[in-house]
C-alpha positions, 0 to 999 in steps of 0.5 A: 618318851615324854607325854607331848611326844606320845600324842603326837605320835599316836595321832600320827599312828591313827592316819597310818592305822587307818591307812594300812586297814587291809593288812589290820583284816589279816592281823584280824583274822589271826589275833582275834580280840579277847571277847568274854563269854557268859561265863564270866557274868554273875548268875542270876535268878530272877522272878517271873516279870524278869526282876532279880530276886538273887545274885551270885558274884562271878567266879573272880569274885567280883559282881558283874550282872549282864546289861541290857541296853533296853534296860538301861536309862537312856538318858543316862546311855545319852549322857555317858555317849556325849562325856565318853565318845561324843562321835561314839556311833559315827566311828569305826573304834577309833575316833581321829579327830579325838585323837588329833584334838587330844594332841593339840590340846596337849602341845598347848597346855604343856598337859594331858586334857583329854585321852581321846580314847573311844568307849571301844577303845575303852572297852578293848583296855577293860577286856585286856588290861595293861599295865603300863602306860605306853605307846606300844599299849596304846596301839594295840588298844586302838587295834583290838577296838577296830576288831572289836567294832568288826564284831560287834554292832554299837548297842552291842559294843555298848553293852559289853562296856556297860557289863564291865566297866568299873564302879569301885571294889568288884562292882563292874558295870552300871547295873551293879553298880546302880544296885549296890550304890542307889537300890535300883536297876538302871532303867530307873536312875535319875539325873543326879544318880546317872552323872554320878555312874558316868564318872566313876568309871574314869577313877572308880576307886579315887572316887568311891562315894562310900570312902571319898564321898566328896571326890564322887560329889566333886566328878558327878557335877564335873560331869553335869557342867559339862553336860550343860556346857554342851546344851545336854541339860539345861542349866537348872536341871544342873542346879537341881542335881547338883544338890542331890546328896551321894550315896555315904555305902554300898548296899548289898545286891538283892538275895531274896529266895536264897534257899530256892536261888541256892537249889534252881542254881545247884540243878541247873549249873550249866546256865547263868540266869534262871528264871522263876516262878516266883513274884519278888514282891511277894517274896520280899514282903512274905520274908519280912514277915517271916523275919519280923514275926520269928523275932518276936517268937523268940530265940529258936523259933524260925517261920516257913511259908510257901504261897501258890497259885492253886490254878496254875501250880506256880509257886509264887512265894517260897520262905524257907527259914526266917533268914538264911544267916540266922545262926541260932535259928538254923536258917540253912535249913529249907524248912518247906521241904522238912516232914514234920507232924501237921497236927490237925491240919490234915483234918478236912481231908478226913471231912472230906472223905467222909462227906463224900462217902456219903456218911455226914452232911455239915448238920449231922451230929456226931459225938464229942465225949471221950471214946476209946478206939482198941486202946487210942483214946484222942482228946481235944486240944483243950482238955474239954468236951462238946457232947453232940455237935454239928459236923460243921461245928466239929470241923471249925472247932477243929476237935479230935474226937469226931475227927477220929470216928470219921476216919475211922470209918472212912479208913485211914488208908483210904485217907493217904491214898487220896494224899498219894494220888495228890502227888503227897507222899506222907512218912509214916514213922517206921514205915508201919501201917496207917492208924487212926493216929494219922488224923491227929498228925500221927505222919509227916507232912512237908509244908510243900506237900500240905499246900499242894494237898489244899489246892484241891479246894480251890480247884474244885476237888482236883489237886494242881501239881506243884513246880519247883519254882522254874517256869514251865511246871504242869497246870492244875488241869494236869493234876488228878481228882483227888475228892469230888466237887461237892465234897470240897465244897462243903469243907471250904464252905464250912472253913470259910467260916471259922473265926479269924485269930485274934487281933486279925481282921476277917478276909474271903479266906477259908483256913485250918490250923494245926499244932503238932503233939507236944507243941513242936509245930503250929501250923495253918494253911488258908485259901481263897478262890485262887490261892493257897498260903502256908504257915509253919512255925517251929524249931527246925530241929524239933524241940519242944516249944511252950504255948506254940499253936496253930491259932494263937501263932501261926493263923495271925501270920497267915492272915497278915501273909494274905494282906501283905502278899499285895494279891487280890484275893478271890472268892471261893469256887461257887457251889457245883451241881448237887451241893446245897445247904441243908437245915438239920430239920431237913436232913434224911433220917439216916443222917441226922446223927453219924452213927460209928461203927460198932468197935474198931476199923470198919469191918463187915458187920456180923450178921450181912454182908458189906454195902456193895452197889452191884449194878450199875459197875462204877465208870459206866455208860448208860443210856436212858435217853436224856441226850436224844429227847426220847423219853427218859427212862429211870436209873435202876439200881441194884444192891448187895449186904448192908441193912434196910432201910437204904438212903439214896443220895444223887451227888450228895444231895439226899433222893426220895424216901429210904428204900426198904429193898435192895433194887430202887429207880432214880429218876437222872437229872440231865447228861453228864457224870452223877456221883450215886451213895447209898447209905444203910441204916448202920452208917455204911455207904458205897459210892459209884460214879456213872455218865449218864447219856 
């Protein structure tokens, strides 16, 4: 049959479908159209404001991303409607007078001018293609659009035809498209860049601009002529595009986070799109940095950075590796979630702790000069010692012997059970049992784990519980205490004020560095009121690397991670209750210098007892008074062992003169919890937390 005939008959075909519609009802109902399921679109997974971070081809290989109308330009959605199917929201799948329009303009030019076929005719080829060119082809595609258009509204109808339209290769539909030709989604395309999409999909790959880019340049202005024969655009405007230069390649689809993409999509295989935590700008400017900052390392060496809300518990940034292609630097491998030594960085936990106990304040002395401890001999990074130092001094110089006498007096164990109630879980090598080595990085730490222990200092001493990058993860009000409020306040206070790493401009972070033994591992972890960033660099398979250390290697990348991040940083958490700043001249006698235990881990002393407050018990409930307005009556306490003469400290700030017996009065300040520490004259402490009422 010739093609003058075919036009005939199919516009003669239209008046008969259209009159037999209440036997096309029963053939409906019989041989429903072919309607795809989510199945066959992409997986995506997209960061917290719903932006594609990552995409994953469908399983026909082909790329084929969901549409969205309210998503999609509308001027473009205008533009394709006025070329495609002028009548598109008037019609009911099939559209008459196209098809009587197409017959004529056939008998009078002797050729084919126009199909007249709908976008729901379209739609309905898309979603059952043919392979010939036949009336009998044609008539079923005219059937499957009047089912399709008792199914479907227009907007619907119009985004499964924007889903799987073809733009060249195995893109499908304009948001792959408008991704893998302009960069963009579809919202945002301009005049030129949407002419250009509606007229691929006539001859997508006759017209593919990255192989025939003048046929592609050739149809998008066919497309804005007509528009402005139609009065769509104005002539100018035609002008204008018409200049605009095509797209010569076809850009790959955005992959940020694969290593995060890879596992939300491996856990959750069940849904086609998976939304995170994350903020894709800074995923993508934390990658970058991550990639620009291996290659000028060298050869090997791979960067891991994790960025978190410490309020939240939201990871907003996840960087596993410096690319996940780099072969040489085994970027598979997620390195956020690998153990590996923290060198120095778990350091402010063991200040902390200390503090806390009561044991120092940042102007005690303590010792830098060489010490054994049963045979551990620590030495600092350099080689050197200070001699006496301020606590303050010891913490920002990050050195090892002072570290190590705190711990040893805060007890290691006691150092991982508060890693432990901050939901870290540390590996110890073979399982043994905690040493003195921990503080120096004798453990694995995960940089996940290390993060999530930081936010315990901008959260006032309680740790968030970290996500796994889906919405939805517990607050930070749902973590636990891990130190007390004046305890974590010293120690940002004091990191606040270490100096930036060469080159880096100072910022309203806090930060720490560590480097791992033998130089395998630099690290450095900063924060500001709100957020924690993370820095590893290394090889992923632990070997050796000369001059890799936290401050010369890792801090810059940290520094320059804040800035390029694009958060607005916050100030640190303002002092709580009880935590003040006290000159050296003004510290208690007791604690003026740290005075270490005699050898060894702490033991009880040979001649007393260990320090022990008796009354009142820990968690009590007392009433003196304060909250009734009755007269207020003092706090007794109550002590047993330890050696007169014994200081008294009320949330970390020193009370009144020593007390030379075991029972003393404290005078409570207000209603609410007090944190009470006795100190006697070994060094010893014991703490209690008591609401007072």
């Amino acid at each position: 049959m010739t093609r003058k005939p075919v036009i005939v008959a199919l516009a003669l075909a239209v008046v008969v479908m259209l009159a037999a519609m209440p036997g096309l009802a029963v053939l409906d109902e019989a041989y429903p159209p072919p309607l795809p399921e989510a199945s066959t679109h992409s997986v995506e997974v997209v960061d917290r404001n719903g932006d594609l971070l990552r995409a994953f081809a469908a399983s026909d290989g082909r790329w084929r991303l969901p549409v969205q109308l309210a998503k999609v330009d509308p001027e473009f959605v205008r533009m394709l409607v006025a070329y495609e199917d002028r009548r598109f929201w008037q019609h009911g799948g099939v559209d008459p007078l196209a098809m009587m329009r197409a017959a004529w303009q056939m008998l009078r030019h002797g050729r084919i001018v126009s199909g007249g076929s709908t976008i729901t005719m379209q739609l309905a080829r898309l979603l059952e293609p043919r392979s010939e060119r036949s009336l009998r082809a044609k008539l079923r595609q005219m059937a499957r659009a009047l089912q399709i258009e008792r199914r479907l509204d227009k907007r619907q109808i119009l985004e499964l035809y924007l889903t799987h339209a073809p733009y060249g290769g195995n893109i499908e539909g304009v948001r792959a498209a408008s991704l893998a030709w302009f960069g963009k989604e579809p919202q945002s395309l301009g005049l030129a860049q949407g002419a250009l999409l509606v007229a691929l999909p006539q001859s997508p790959e006759r017209r593919r601009p990255d192989r025939y880019r003048e046929r592609a340049k050739s149809a998008r202005d066919q497309v804005l002529a007509r528009m402005a024969d139609g009065g769509f655009i104005a002539p100018g405007e035609v002008a204008r595009a018409s200049g605009a230069p095509v797209p010569d390649r076809r850009l790959a689809l955005p992959a940020f986070a694969p290593h995060l993409a890879q596992r939300v999509r491996r856990l959750r295989s069940q849904l086609q799109s998976h939304q995170v935590t994350l903020s894709r700008p800074a995923q993508q400017a934390l990658e970058l940095l991550a990639s620009e900052s291996a290659r000028q390392l060298g050869p090997g060496l791979s960067v891991a950075m994790m960025l978190v809300d410490a309020h939240t518990g939201e990871v907003l940034a996840e960087v596993g590796s410096a690319g996940l292609l780099e072969a040489r630097r085994a970027g598979w491998i997620d390195m956020t979630g690998v153990p590996r030594s923290p060198g120095s960085a778990l350091k402010p936990f063991i200040y902390a702790l200390a503090l806390e106990d009561g044991l120092v304040l940042p102007e005690t002395l303590i010792e830098d000069r060489p010490a054994s401890f049963d045979g551990y001999r620590p030495r600092n990074f350099d080689l050197t010692y200070q001699g006496d130092v301020s606590v303050r001094q010891a913490l920002q110089l990050s050195l090892n012997v002072p570290a190590v006498r705190l711990l040893q007096a805060t007890v290691p164990s006691r150092l991982l059970g508060r890693l432990h109630r901050s939901g870290v879980a540390p590996v110890l090598v073979d399982n043994k049992a905690p040493g003195l080595a921990i503080g120096l990085g004798g453990v694995g730490v995960t940089l996940k784990d290390l993060v999530q222990a930081y936010t315990v200092f901008a959260n006032n001493g309680r740790s968030a519980t970290l996500g796994d990058g889906v919405t939805g993860v517990p607050s930070a009000a749902g973590g636990r205490a891990m130190f007390s409020p004046v305890a974590t306040w010293h120690v940002a206070d004091i990191l606040s004020g270490v100096t930036p790493p060469p080159g880096s401009a100072r910022l309203p972070i806090a930060y720490k560095t560590g480097t791992s033994y033998g130089n395998r591992d630099a690290w450095s972890v900063g924060f500001d009121g709100r957020y924690v960033l993370g820095v590893w660099v290394g090889r992923a398979d632990g070997a050796p690397v000369p001059d890799l250390n936290g401050i010369t290697v890792a801090a810059p990348i940290l520094f320059d991670g804040f800035v390029r991040s694009g958060l607005k940083l916050e100030t640190l958490p303002p002092a709580p209750a009880g935590a003040v700043r006290i000159d050296a001249a003004d510290l208690p006698v007791a604690l003026r210098r740290f005075t270490a235990p005699d050898t060894g881990l702490p033991q009880v002393g040979a001649y007393e007892a260990a320090l022990n407050i008796v009354y009142p018990p820990d968690g009590a409930h007392i009433d003196l008074g304060l909250a009734s307005g009755q007269a207020v009556q003092p706090l007794v306490l109550k002590l047993q062992g330890g050696r007169a003469p014994f200081r008294l400290l009320a949330n970390g700030v020193p009370v009144g003169e020593p007390l030379r017996s075991r029972s003393g009065l404290w005078q409570a300040g207000g209603v609410g919890f007090s944190r009470l520490s006795v100190i006697d004259a070994r060094g010893r402490s014991a703490s209690i937390n008591v609401f007072l009422e």
